[in-house]
TORDREN-871060 format. One line per field, with one value per residue (C-alpha): x, y, z; residue number from 1. Coordinates in Angstrom, 3 decimals, m for minus. Layout:
! TORDREN-871060
u	[X ...]
v	[Y ...]
w	[Z ...]
resi	[NUM ...]
END
This chain:
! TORDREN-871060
u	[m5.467 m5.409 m4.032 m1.535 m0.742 m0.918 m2.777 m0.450 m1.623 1.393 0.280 2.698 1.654 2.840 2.488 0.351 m0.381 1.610 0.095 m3.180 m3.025 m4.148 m7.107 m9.109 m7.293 m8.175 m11.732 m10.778 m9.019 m11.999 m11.217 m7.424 m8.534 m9.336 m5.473 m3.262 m0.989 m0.846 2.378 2.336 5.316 4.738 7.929 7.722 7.713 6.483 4.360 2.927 1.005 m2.299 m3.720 m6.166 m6.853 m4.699 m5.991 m3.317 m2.363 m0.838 2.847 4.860 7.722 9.078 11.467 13.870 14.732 13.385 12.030 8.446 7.254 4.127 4.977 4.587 6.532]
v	[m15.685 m12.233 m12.238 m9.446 m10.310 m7.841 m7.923 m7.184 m6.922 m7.504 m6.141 m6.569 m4.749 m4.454 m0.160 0.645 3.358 4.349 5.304 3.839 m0.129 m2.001 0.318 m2.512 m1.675 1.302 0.631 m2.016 0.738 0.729 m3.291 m2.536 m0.704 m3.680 m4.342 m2.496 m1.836 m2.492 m2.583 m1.832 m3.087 m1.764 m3.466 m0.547 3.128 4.490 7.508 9.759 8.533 8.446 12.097 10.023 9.517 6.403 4.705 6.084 2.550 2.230 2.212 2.431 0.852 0.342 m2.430 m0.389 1.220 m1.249 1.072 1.601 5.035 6.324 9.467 8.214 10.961]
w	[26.581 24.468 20.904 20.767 17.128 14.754 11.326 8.381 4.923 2.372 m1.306 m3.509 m7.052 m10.593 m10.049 m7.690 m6.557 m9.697 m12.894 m13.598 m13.364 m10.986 m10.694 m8.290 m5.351 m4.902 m4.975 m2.015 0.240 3.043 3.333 4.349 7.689 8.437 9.323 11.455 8.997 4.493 3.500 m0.531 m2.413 m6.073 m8.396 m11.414 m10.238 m13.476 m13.694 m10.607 m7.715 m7.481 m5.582 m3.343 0.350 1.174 5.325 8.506 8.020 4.944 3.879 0.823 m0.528 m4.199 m4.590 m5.725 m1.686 0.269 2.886 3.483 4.405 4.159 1.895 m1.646 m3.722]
resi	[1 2 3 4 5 6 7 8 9 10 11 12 13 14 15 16 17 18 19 20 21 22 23 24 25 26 27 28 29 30 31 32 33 34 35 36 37 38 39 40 41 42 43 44 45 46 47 48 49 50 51 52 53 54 55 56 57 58 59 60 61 62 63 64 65 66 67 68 69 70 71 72 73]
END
């Protein structure tokens, strides 16, 4: 029998990819392709994203809107 399920990574972070906590995940980033999709959930929106190459895969979200997207500005 094939497993159709899909691997979803749920990261829910203090700012990431928000000003410069958290700086360990981003250091991790070649471990998320490992999922078919990251959803990131960051609670505070404080400061400017972080100008790096984020995987196809990933999404954003803060909780403030509730909808992920994968543009982060």
């Amino acid at each position: 029998m094939k497993n159709d399920m899909k691997k979803i990574l749920i990261l829910i972070t203090t700012s990431f990819p928000y000003g410069k906590l958290e700086p360990f995940i981003e250091s991790e980033l070649d471990y998320y392709t490992n999922f078919d999709k990251v959803l990131c959930m960051s609670i505070h929106k404080t400061g400017v994203p972080r100008e790096i190459n984020y995987p196809e895969n990933f999404l954003f979200c803060n909780v403030d809107d509730y909808k992920f997207k994968r543009d982060i500005k």
